[in-house]
N, CA, C and O atoms as a printed pandas DataFrame, in Angstrom:
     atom_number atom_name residue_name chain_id  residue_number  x_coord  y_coord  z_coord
0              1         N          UNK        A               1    0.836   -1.167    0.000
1              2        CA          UNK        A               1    0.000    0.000    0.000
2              3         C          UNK        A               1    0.890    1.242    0.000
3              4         O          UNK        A               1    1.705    1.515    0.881
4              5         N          UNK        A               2    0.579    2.108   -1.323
5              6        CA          UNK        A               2    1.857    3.163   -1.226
6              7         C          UNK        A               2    1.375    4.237    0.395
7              8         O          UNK        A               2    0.433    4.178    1.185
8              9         N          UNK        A               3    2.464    5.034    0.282
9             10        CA          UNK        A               3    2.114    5.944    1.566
10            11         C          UNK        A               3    2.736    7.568    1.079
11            12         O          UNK        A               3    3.415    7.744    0.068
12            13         N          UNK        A               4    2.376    8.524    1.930
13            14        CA          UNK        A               4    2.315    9.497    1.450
14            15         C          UNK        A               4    3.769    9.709    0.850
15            16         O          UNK        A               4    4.662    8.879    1.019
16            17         N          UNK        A               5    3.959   11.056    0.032
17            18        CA          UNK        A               5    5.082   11.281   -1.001
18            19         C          UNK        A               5    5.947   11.651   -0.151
19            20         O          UNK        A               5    5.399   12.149    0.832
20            21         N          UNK        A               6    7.307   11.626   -0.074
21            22        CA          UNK        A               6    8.294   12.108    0.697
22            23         C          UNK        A               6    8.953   12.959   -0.371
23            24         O          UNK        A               6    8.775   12.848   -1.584
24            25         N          UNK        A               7   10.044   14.161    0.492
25            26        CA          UNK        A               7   10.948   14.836   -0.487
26            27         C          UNK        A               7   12.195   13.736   -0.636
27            28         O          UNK        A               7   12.942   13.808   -1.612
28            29         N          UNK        A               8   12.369   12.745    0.357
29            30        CA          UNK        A               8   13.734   12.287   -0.052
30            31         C          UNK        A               8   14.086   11.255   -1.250
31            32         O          UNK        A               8   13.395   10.466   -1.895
32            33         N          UNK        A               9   15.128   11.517   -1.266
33            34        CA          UNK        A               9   15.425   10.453   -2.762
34            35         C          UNK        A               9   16.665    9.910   -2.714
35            36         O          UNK        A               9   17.636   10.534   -2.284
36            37         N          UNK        A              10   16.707    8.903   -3.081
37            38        CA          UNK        A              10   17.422    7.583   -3.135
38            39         C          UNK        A              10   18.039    7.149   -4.946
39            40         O          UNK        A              10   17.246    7.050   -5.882
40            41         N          UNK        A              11   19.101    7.006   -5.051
41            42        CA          UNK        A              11   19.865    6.605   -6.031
42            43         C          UNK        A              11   20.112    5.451   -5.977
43            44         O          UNK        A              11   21.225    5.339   -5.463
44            45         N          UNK        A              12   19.568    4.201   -6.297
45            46        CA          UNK        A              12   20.163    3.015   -6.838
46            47         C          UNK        A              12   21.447    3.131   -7.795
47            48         O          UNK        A              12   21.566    4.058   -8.596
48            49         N          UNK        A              13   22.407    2.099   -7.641
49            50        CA          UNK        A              13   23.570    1.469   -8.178
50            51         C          UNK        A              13   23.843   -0.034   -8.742
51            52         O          UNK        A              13   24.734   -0.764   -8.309
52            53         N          UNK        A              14   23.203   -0.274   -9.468
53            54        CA          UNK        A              14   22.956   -1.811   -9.629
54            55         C          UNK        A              14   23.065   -2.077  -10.541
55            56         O          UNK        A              14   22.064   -1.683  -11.139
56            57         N          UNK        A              15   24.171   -2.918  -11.654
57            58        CA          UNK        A              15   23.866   -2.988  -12.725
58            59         C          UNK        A              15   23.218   -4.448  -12.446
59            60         O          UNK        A              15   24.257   -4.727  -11.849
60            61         N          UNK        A              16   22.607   -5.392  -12.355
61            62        CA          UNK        A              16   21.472   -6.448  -11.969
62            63         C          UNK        A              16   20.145   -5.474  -12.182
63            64         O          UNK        A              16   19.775   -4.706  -11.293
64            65         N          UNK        A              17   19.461   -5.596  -13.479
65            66        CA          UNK        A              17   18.390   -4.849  -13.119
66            67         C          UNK        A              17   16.924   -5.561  -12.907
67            68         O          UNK        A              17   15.952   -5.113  -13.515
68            69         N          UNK        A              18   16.825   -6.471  -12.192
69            70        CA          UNK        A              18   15.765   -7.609  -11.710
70            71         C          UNK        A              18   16.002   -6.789  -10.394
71            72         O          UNK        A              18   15.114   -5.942  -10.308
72            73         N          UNK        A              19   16.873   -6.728   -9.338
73            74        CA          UNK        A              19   17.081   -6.567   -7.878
74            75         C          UNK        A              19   17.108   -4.667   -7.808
75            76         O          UNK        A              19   16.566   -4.167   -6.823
76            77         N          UNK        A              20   17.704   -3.769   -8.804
77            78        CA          UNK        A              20   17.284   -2.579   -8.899
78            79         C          UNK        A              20   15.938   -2.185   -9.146
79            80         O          UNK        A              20   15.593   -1.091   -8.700
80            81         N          UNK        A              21   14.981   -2.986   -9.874
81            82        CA          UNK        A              21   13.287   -3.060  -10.423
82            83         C          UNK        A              21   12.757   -3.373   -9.171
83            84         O          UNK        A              21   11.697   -2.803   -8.914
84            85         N          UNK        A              22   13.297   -4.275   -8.150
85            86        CA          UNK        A              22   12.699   -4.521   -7.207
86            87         C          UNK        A              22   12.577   -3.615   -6.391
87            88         O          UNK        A              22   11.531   -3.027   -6.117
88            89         N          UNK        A              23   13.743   -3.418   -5.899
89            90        CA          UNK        A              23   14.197   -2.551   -4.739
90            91         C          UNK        A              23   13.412   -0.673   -5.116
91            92         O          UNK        A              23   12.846    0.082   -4.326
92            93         N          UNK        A              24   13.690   -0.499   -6.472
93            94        CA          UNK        A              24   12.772    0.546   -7.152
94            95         C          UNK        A              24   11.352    0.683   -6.400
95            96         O          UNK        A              24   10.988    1.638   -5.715
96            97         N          UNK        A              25   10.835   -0.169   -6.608
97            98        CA          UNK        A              25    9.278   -0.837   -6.719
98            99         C          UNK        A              25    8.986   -0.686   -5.009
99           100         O          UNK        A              25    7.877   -0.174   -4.854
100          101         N          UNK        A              26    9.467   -0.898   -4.073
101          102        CA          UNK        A              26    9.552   -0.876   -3.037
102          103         C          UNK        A              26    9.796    0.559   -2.365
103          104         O          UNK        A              26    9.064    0.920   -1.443
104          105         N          UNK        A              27   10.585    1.177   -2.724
105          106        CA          UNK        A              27   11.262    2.298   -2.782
106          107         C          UNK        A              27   10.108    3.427   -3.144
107          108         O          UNK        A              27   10.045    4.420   -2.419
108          109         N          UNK        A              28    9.376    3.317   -4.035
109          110        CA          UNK        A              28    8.560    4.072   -4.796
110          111         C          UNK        A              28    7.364    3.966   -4.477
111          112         O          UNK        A              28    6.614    4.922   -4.675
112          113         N          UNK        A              29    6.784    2.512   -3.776
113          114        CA          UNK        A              29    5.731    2.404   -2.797
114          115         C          UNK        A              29    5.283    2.926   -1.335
115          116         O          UNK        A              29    4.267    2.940   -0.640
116          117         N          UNK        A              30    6.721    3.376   -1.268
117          118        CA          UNK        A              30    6.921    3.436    0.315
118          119         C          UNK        A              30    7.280    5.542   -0.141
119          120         O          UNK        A              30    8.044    6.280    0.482
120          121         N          UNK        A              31    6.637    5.822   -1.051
121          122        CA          UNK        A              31    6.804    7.303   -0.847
122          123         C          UNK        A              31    8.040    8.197   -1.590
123          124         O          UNK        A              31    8.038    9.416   -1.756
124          125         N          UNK        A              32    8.928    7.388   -1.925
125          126        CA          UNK        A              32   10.361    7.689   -2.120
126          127         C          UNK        A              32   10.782    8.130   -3.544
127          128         O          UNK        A              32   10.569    7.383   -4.499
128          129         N          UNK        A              33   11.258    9.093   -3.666
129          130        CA          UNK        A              33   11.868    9.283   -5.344
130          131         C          UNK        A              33   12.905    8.731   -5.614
131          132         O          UNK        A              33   13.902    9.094   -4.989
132          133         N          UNK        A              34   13.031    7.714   -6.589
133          134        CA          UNK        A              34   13.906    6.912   -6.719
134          135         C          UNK        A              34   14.910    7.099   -8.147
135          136         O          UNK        A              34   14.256    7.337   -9.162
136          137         N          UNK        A              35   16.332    7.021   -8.318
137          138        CA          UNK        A              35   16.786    7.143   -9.442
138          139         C          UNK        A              35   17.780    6.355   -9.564
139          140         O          UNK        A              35   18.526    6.149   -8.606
140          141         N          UNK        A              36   17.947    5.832  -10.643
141          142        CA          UNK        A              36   18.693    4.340  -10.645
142          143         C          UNK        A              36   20.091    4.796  -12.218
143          144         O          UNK        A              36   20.085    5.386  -13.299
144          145         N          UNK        A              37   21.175    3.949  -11.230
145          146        CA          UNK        A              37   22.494    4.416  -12.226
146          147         C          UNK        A              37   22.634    2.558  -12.649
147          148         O          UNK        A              37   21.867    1.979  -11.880
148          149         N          UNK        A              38   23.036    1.976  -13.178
149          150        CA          UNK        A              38   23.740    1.062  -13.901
150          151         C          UNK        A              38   25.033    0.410  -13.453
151          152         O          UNK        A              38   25.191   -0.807  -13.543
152          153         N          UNK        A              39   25.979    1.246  -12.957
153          154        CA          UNK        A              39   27.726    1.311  -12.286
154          155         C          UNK        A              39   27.871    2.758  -12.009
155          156         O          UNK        A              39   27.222    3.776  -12.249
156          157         N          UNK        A              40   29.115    2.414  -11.337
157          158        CA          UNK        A              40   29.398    3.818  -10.323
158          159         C          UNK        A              40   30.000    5.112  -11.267
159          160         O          UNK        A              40   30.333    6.244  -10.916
160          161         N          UNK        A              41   29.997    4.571  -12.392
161          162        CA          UNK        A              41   30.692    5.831  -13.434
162          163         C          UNK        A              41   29.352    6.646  -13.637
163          164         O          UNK        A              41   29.432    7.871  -13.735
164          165         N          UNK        A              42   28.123    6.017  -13.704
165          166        CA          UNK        A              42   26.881    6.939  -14.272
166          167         C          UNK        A              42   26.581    7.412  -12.886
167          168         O          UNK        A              42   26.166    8.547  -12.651
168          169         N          UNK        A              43   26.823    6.442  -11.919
169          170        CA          UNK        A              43   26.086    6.616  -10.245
170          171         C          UNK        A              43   26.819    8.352   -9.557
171          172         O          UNK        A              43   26.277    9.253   -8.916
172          173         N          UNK        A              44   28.217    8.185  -10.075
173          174        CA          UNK        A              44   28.962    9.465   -9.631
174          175         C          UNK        A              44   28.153   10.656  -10.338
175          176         O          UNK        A              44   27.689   11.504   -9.576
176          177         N          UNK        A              45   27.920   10.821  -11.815
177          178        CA          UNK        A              45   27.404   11.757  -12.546
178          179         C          UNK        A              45   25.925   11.787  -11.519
179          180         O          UNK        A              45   25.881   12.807  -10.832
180          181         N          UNK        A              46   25.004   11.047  -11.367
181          182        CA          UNK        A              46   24.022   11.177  -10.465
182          183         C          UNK        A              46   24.154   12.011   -8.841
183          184         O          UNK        A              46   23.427   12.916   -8.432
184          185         N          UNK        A              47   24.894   11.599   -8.389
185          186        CA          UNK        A              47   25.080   11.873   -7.195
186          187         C          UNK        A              47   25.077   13.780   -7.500
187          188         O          UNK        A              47   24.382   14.676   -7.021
188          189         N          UNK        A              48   26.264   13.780   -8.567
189          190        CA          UNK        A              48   26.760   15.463   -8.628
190          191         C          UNK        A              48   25.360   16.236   -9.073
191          192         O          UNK        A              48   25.161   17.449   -9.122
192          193         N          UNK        A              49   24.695   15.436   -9.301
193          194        CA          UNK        A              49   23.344   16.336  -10.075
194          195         C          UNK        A              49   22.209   16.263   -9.140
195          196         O          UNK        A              49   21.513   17.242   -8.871
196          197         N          UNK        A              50   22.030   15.061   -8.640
197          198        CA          UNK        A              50   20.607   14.432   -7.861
198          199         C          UNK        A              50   20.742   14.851   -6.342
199          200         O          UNK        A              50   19.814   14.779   -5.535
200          201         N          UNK        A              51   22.202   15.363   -6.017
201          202        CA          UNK        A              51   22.111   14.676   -4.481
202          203         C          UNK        A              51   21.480   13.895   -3.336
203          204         O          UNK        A              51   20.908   14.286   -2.319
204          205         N          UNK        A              52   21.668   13.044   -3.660
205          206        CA          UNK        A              52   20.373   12.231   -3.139
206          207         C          UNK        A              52   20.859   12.134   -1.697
207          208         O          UNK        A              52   22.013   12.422   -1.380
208          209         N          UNK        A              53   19.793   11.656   -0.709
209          210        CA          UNK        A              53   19.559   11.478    0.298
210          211         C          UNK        A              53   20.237    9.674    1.103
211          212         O          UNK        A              53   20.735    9.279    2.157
212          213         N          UNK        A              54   19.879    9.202   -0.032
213          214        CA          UNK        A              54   20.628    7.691    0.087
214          215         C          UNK        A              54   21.164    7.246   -0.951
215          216         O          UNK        A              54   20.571    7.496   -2.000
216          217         N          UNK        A              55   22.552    6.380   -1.032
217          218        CA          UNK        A              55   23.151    5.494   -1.971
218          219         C          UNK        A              55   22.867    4.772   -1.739
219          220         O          UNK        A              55   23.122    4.539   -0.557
220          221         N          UNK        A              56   22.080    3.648   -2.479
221          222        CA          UNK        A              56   22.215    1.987   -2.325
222          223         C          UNK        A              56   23.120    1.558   -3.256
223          224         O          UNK        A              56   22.505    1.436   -4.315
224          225         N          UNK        A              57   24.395    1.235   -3.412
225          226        CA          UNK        A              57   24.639    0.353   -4.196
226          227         C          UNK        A              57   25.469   -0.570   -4.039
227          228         O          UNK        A              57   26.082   -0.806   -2.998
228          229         N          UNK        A              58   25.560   -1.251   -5.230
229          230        CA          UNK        A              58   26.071   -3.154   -5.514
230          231         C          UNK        A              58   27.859   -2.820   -4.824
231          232         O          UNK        A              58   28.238   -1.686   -4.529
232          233         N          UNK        A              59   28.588   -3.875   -4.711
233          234        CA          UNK        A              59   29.366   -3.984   -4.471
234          235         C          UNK        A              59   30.126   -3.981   -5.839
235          236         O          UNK        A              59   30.999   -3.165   -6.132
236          237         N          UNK        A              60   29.752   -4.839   -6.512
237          238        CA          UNK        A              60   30.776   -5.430   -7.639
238          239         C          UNK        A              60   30.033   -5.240   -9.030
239          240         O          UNK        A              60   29.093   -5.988   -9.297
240          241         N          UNK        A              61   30.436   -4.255   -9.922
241          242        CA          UNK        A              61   29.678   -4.046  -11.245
242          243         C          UNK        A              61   30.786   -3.537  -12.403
243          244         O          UNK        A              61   31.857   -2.937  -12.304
244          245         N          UNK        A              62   30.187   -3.947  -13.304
245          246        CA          UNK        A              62   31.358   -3.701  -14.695
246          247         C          UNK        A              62   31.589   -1.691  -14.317
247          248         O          UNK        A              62   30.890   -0.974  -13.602
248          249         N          UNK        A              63   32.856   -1.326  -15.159
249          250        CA          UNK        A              63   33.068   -0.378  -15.576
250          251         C          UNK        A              63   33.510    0.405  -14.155
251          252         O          UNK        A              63   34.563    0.986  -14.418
252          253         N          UNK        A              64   33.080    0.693  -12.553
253          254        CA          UNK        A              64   33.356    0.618  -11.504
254          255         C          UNK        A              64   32.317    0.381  -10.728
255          256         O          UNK        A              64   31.139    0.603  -11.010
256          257         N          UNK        A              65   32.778   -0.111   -9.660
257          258        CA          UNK        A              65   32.064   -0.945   -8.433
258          259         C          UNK        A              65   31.505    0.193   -6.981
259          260         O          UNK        A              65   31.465    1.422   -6.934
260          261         N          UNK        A              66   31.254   -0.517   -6.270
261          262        CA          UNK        A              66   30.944    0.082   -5.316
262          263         C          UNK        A              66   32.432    1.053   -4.392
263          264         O          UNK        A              66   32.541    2.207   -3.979
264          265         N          UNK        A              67   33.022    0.277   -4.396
265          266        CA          UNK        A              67   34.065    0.549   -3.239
266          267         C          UNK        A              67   34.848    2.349   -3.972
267          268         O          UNK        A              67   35.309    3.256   -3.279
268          269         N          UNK        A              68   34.761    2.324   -5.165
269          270        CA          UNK        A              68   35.158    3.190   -5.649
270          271         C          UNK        A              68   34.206    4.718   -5.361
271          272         O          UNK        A              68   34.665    5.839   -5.141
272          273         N          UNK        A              69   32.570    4.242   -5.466
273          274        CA          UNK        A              69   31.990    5.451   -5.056
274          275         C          UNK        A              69   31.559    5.608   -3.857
275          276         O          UNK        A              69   30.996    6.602   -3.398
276          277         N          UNK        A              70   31.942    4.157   -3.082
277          278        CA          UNK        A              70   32.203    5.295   -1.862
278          279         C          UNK        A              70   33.320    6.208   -1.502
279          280         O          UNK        A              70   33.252    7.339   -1.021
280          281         N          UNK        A              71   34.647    5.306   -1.915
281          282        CA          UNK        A              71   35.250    6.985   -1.495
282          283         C          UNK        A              71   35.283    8.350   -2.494
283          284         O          UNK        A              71   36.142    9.179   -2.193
284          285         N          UNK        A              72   34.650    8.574   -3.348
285          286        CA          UNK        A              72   33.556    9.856   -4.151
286          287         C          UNK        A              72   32.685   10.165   -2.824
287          288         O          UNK        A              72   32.753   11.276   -2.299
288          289         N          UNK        A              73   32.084    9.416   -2.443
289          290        CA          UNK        A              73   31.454    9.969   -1.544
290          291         C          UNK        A              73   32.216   10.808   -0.473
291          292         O          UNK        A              73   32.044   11.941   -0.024
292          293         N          UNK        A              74   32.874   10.092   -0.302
293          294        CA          UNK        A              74   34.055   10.463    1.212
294          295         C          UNK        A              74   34.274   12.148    0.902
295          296         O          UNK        A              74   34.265   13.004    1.787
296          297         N          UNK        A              75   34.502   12.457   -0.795
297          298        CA          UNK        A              75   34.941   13.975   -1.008
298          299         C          UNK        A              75   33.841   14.625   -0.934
299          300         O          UNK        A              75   34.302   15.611   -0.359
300          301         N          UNK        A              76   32.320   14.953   -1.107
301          302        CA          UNK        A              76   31.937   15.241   -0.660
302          303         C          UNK        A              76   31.526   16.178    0.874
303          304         O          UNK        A              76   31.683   15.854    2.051
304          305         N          UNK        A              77   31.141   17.020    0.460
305          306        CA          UNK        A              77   30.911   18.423    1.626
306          307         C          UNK        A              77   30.040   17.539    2.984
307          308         O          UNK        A              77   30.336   17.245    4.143
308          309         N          UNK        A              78   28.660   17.303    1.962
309          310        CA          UNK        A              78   27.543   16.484    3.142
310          311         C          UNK        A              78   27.367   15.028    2.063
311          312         O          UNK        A              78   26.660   15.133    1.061
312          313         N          UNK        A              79   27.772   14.273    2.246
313          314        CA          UNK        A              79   27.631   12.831    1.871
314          315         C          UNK        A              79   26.648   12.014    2.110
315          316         O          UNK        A              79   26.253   11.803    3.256
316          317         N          UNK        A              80   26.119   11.440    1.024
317          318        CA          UNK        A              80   24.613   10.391    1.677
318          319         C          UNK        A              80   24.825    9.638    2.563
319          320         O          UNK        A              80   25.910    9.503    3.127
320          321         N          UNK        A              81   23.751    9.010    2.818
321          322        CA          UNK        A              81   23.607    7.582    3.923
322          323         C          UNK        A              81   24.161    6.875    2.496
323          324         O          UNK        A              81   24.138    7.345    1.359
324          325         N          UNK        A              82   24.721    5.441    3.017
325          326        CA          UNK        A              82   24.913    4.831    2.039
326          327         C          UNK        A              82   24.245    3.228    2.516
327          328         O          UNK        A              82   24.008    3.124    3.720
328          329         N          UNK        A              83   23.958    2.077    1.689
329          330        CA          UNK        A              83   23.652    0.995    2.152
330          331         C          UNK        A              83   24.564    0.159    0.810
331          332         O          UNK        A              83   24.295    0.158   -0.392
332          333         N          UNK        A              84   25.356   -0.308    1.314
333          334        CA          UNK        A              84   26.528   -1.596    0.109
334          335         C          UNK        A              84   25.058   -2.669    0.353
335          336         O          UNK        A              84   24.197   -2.768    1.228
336          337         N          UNK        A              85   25.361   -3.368   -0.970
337          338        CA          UNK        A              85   24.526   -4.514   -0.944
338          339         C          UNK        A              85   25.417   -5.331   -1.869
339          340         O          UNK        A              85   26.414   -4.794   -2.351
340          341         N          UNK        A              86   25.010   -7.046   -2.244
341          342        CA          UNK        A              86   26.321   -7.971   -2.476
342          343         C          UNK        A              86   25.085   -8.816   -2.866
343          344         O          UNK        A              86   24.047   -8.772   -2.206
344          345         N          UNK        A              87   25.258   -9.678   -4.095
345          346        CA          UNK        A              87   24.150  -10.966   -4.101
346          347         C          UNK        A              87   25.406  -12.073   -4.309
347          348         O          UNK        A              87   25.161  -13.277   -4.387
C-alpha cells in the first residue's frame, strides 16, 4: 500500500536490473523518489546532479564498483547515507 510522497530520494547502483526493479518498486511504494544508475561511473554523474539522500549500491559491477563510489562519496561536503549490498 503506497504511503504518502516524501521529499527524499534515493539513487540506486545496480547494474542487476531484476534486484534494482525490485528494490525501485519498493522504494517508490513506500513514498520515495527513486533514481537508478547502472555502475558507479553513471552513479557518480548522479550523485553530482541528484544529491540524493541515500546510496544503495552493488558492491561489484562492470566499468566501476561500489568501493570506488564510496570513497567519491568520502569527497563530498555532506555525503549520503549509504547501504553496500552484495548478491
Amino acid at each position: 500500500m503506497p504511503t504518502e510522497p516524501t521529499d527524499k530520494t534515493i539513487l540506486i547502483i545496480d547494474d542487476d536490473r531484476e534486484i534494482a526493479a525490485m528494490l525501485n518498486g519498493v522504494l517508490q511504494n513506500n513514498g520515495y523518489r527513486v533514481f537508478l544508475a547502472q555502475n558507479g561511473v553513471e552513479g557518480q554523474r548522479q550523485i553530482e546532479t541528484l544529491k540524493p539522500d541515500l546510496v544503495i549500491t552493488d558492491m561489484m559491477m562492470p566499468r566501476m564498483g561500489g568501493f570506488p563510489v564510496l570513497e567519491f562519496l568520502k569527497t563530498l561536503e555532506t555525503p549520503p547515507a549509504v547501504i553496500m549490498i552484495t548478491a
